[in-house]
N, C-alpha and C positions, 0 to 999 in steps of 0.2 A: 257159222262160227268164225269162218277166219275173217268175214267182212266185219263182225261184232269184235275182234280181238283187233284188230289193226285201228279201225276208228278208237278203242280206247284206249291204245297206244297211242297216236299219235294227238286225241284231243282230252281224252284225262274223263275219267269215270262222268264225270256232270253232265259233261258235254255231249256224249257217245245217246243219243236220242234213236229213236225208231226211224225218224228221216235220215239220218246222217250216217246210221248203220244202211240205210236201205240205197242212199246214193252212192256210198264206198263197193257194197254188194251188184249195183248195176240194176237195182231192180224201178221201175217207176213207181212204184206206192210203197207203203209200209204195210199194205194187205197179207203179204204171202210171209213176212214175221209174223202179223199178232194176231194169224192163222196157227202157227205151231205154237209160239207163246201167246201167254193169255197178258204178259205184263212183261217190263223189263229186268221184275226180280229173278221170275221166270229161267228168263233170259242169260241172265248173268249165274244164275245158280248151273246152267246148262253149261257155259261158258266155263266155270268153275270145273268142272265135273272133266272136260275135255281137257285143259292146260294139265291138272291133277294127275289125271291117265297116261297122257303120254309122259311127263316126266316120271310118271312113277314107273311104267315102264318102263323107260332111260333107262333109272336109277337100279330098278329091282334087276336087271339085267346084270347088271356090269355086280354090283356087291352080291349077290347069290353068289355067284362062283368063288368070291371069298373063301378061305377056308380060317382066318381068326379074325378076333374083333379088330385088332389093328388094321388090317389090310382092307377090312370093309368099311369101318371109321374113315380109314384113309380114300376110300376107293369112290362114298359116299359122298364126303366133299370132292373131291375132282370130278365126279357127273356131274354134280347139279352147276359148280363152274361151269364147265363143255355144256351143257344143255342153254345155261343164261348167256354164256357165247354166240354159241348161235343158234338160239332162237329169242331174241334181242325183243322185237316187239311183242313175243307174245309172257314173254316174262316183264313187261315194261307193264303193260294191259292188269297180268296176275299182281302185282306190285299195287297199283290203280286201282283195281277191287278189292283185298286186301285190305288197304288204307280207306275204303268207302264204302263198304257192300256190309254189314254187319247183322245179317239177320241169320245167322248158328255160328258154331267155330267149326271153319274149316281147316285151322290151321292142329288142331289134335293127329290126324291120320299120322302126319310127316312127323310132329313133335315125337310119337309114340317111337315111330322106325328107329330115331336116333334113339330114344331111353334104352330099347331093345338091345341096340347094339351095345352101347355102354354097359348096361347089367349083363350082356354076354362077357365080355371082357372084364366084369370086372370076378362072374364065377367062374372064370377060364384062371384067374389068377393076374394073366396080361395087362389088366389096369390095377390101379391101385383106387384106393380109397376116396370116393368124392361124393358130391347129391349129384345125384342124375340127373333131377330134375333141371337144375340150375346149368348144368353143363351142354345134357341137350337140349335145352334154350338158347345158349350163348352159341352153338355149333347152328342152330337155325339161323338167328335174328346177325350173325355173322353171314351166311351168304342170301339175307333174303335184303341185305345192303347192295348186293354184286349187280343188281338191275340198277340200280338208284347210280352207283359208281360207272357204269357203261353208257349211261346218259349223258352224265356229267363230262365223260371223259373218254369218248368214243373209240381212243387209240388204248384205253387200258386192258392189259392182259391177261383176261381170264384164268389162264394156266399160271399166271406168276401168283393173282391173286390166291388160286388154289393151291400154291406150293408152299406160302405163307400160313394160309391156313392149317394146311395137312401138318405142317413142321408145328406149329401154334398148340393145335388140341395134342397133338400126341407126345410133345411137353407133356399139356396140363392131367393127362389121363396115366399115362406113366406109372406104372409099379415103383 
């Protein structure tokens, strides 16, 4: 996995082949991959399944302990910033599939967690009135930019980025 996440970090979904996962991995053939995968979709679905996990561990860690939507709205963005912080290439890779890999939606799981929190907040009272939908779209496709901006711009700040954001939604969600 991390040989298959780094090569499509650093050479971009097209590129990231059975040889080049398999030279970055140390291995001399591409036998002992398409031994466990049958194919690169395989592969990549596998690959999916691992970046998803650990972030979502990150993430479900830190907002469980939340006790309102605000604080877990809030708590929600500032992980997954800290998480694209530092771990740079392997959200660089989920970025790279994402934009290329398109055989189910894997982006529903995460969409959902935000709606969650939003329709918490807003039958708690503590938000006010909005589509969810629309909102936990823009609260995703806002930090699923923050890989894209950390390429571009190596010295930019995670945490500033997530301060912006945090301040942003809890604007737009507001009683």
């Amino acid at each position: 996995m991390t040989a298959t996440i780094t090569t499509i970090a650093e050479l971009g979904y097209h590129q990231a082949s059975f040889a080049r996962i398999a030279r970055s991995a140390g291995l001399s053939s591409t036998r002992l991959i398409s031994y466990h995968f049958e194919d690169k979709d395989e592969l990549i679905r596998q690959v999916i399944a691992t970046i998803q996990g650990r972030l979502s561990a990150f993430v479900t860690e830190r907002v469980s302990a939340r006790r309102t939507a605000g604080a877990a709205l809030e708590t929600y963005i500032r992980s997954l910033a800290e998480y694209a912080g530092e771990h740079r290439a392997e959200m660089r890779a989920a970025a790279e599939i994402s934009l290329n890999f398109r055989p189910e939606a894997t982006a529903l799981s995460a969409l959902s967690q935000v709606e969650r929190l939003l329709v918490w907040g807003q039958e708690s009272g503590e938000f006010g009135a909005f589509n969810v939908r629309v909102t936990a779209m823009a609260v995703r496709r806002a930090l699923e930019g923050l890989p894209f901006l950390l390429e571009a711009d190596p010295e930019a700040d995670p945490a500033g980025y997530a301060d912006e954001l945090a301040g942003l939604f809890a604007r737009a969600v507001r009683a």
